[in-house]
C-alpha atoms as a printed R data frame, in Angstrom:
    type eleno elety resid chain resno       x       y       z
1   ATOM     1    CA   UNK     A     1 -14.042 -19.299 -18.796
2   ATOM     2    CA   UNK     A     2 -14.542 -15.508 -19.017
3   ATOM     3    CA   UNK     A     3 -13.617 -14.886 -22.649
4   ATOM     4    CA   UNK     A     4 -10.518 -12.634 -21.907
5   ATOM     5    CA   UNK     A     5  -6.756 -12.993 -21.666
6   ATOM     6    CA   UNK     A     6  -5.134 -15.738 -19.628
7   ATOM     7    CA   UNK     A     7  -3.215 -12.803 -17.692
8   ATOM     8    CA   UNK     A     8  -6.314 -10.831 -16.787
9   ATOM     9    CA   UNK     A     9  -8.165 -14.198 -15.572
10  ATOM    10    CA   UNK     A    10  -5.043 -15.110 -13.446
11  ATOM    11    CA   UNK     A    11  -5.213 -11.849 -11.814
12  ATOM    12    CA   UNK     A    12  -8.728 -12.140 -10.709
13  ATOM    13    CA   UNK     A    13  -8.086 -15.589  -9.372
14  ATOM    14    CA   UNK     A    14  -5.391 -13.816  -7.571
15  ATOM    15    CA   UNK     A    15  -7.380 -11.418  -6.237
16  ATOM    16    CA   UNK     A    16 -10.017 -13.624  -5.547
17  ATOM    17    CA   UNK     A    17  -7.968 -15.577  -3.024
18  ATOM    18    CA   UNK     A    18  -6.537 -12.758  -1.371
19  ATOM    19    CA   UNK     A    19  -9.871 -11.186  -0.353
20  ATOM    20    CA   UNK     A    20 -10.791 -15.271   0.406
21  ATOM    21    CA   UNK     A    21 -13.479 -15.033  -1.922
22  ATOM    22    CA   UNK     A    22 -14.513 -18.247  -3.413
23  ATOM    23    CA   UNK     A    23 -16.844 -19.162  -6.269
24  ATOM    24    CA   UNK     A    24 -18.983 -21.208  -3.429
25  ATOM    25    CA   UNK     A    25 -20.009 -17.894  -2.063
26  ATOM    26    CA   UNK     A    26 -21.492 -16.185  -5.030
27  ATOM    27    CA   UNK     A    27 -24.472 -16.666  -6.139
28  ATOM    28    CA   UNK     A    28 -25.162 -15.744 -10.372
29  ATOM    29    CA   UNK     A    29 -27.862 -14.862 -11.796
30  ATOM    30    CA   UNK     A    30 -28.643 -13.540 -15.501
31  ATOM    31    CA   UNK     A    31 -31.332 -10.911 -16.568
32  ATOM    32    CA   UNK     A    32 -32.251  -9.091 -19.634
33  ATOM    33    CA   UNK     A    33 -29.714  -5.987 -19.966
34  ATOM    34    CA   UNK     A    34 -31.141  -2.593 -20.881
35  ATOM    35    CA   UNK     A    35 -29.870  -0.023 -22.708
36  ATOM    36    CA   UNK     A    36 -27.933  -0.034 -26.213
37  ATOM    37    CA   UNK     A    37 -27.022  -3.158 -28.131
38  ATOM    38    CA   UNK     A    38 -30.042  -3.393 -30.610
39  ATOM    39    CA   UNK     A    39 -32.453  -6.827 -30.899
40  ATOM    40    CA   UNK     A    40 -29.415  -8.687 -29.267
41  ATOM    41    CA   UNK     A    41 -29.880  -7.534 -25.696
42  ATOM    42    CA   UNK     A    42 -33.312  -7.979 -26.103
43  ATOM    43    CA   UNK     A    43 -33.021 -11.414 -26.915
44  ATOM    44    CA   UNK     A    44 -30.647 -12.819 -24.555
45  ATOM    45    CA   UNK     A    45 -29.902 -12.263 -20.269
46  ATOM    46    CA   UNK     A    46 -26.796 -11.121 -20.725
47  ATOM    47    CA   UNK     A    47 -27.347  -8.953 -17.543
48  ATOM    48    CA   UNK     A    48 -25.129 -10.672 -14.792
49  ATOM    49    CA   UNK     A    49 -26.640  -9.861 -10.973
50  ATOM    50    CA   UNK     A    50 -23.887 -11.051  -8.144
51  ATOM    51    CA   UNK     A    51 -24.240 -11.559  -4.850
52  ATOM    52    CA   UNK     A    52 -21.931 -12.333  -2.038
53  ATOM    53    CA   UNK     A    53 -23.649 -14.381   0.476
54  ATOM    54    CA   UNK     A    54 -20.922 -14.179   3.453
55  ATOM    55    CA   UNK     A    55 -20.676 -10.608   2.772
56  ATOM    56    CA   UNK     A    56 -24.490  -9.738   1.164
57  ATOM    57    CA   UNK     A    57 -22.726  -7.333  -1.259
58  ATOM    58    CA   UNK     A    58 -24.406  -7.602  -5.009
59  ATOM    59    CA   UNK     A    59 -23.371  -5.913  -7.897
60  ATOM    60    CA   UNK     A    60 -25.123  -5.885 -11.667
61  ATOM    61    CA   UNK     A    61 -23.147  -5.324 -14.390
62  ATOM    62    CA   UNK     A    62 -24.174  -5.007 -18.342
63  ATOM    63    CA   UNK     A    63 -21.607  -3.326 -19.558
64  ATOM    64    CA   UNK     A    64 -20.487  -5.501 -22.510
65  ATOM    65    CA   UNK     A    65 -22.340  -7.192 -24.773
66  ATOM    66    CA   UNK     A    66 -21.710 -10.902 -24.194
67  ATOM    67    CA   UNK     A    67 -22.673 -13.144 -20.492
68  ATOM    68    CA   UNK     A    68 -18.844 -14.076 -20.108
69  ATOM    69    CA   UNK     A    69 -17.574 -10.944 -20.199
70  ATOM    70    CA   UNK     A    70 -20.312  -9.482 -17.635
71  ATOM    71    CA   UNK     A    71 -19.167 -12.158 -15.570
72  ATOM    72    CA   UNK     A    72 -15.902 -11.208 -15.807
73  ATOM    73    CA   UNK     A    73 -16.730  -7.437 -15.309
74  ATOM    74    CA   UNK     A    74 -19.175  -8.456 -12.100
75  ATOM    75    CA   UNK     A    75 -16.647 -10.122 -10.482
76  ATOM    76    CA   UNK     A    76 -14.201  -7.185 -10.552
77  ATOM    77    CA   UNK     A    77 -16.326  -4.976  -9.734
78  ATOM    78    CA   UNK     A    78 -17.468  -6.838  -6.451
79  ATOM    79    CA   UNK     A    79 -13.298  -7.312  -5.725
80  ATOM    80    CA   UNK     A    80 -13.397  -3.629  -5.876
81  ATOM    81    CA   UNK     A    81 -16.167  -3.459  -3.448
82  ATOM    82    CA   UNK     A    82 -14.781  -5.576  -1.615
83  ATOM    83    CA   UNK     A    83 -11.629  -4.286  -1.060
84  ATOM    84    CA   UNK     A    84 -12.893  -0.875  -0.129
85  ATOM    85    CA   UNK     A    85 -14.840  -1.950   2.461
86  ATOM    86    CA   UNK     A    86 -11.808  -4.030   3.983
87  ATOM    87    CA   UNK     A    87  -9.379  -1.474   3.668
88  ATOM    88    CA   UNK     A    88 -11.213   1.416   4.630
89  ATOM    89    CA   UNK     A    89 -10.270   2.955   0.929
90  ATOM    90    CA   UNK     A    90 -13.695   4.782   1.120
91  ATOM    91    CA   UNK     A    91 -13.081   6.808   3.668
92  ATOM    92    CA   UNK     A    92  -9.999   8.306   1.402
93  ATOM    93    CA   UNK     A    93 -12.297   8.202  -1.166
94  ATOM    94    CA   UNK     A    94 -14.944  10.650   0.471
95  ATOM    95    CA   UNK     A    95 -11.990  12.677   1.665
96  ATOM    96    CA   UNK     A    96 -10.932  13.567  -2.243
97  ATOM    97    CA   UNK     A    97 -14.597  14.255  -2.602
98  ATOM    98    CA   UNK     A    98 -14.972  16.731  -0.083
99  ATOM    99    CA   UNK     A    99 -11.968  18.366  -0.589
100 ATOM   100    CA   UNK     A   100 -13.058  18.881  -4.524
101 ATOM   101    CA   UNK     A   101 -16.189  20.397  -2.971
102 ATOM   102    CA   UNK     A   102 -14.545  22.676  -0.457
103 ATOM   103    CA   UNK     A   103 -12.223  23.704  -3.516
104 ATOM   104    CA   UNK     A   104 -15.519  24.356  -6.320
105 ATOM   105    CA   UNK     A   105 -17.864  25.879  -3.226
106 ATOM   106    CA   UNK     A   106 -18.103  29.625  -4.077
107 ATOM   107    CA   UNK     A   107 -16.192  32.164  -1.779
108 ATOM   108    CA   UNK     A   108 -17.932  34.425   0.623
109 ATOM   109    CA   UNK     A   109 -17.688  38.192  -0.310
110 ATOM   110    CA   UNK     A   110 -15.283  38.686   2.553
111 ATOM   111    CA   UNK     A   111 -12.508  35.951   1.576
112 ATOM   112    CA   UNK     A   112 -13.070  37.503  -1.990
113 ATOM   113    CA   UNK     A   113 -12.022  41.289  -0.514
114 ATOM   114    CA   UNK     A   114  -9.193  39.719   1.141
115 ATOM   115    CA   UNK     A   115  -8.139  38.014  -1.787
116 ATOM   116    CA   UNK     A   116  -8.410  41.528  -3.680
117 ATOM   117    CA   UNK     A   117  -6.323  42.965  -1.397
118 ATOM   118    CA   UNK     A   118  -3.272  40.565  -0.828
119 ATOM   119    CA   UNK     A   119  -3.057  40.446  -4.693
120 ATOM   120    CA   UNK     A   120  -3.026  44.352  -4.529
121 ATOM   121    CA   UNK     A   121  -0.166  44.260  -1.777
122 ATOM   122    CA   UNK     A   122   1.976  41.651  -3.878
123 ATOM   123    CA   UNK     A   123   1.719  44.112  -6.904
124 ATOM   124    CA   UNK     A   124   2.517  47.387  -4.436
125 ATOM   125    CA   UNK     A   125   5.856  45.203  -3.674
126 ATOM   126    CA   UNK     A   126   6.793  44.028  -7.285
127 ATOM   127    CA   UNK     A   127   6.051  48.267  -8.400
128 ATOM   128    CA   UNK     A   128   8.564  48.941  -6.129
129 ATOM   129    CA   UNK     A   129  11.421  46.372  -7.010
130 ATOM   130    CA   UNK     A   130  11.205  47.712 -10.296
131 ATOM   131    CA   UNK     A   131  15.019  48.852 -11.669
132 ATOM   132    CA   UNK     A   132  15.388  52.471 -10.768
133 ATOM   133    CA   UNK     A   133  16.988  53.847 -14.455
134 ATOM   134    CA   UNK     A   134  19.514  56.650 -14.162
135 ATOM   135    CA   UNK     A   135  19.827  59.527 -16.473
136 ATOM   136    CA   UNK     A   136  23.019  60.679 -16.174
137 ATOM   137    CA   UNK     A   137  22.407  63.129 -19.240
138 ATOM   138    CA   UNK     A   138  20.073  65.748 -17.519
């Protein structure tokens, strides 16, 4: 149906019917894609808009050549949707993100000083575990 492996169709049906998503409640539709691919995307709607109606989530999706496999890709991609709204998996999501933020944001001159100055204190304390040599010649 989708032009990929048995295995990868199976697990879409899977997760199809464990979101209780049927193929009733989509509605397909097929556009002209944009980008690269030459005279053959300009030719043919391989462009694959998806909407589900219980839900009104839509998702477009040209990201391969062919209509089967944009089908395939569509439907995924709504799953994924899907499930993150469900599960609450964006709010994780915009956790990580904020955190990556906080970590890239520049630090204020102060936290920079301080940082000078433990790094200062640690070296003080290594100097001074340094192995004391003994000249017992002198």
């Amino acid at each position: 149906m989708f032009n990929v492996s048995p295995r990868k169709e199976k697990a879409l049906k899977e997760k199809m019917s464990l979101f209780g998503v049927q193929e009733k409640d989509l509605k397909e539709s097929f556009m002209r894609s944009q980008g690269p691919g030459g005279q053959h995307v300009n030719k043919t709607s391989t462009c694959v808009y998806l909407v589900h109606v219980p839900s009104g989530m839509s998702v477009k999706c040209s990201a391969g050549r062919s209509r089967p496999l944009n089908r395939f890709f569509a439907r995924r991609i709504l799953l994924d949707k899907i499930e993150r709204a469900v599960t609450g998996k964006v709010i994780k999501e915009r956790e990580i993100a904020e955190k990556i933020r906080r970590q890239k944001r520049k630090r204020s001159k102060r936290a920079k000083e301080k940082m000078l100055r433990d790094k200062k204190m640690v070296s003080l304390k290594k100097e001074k575990r340094k192995a004391v040599s003994l000249d017992r010649d002198r």
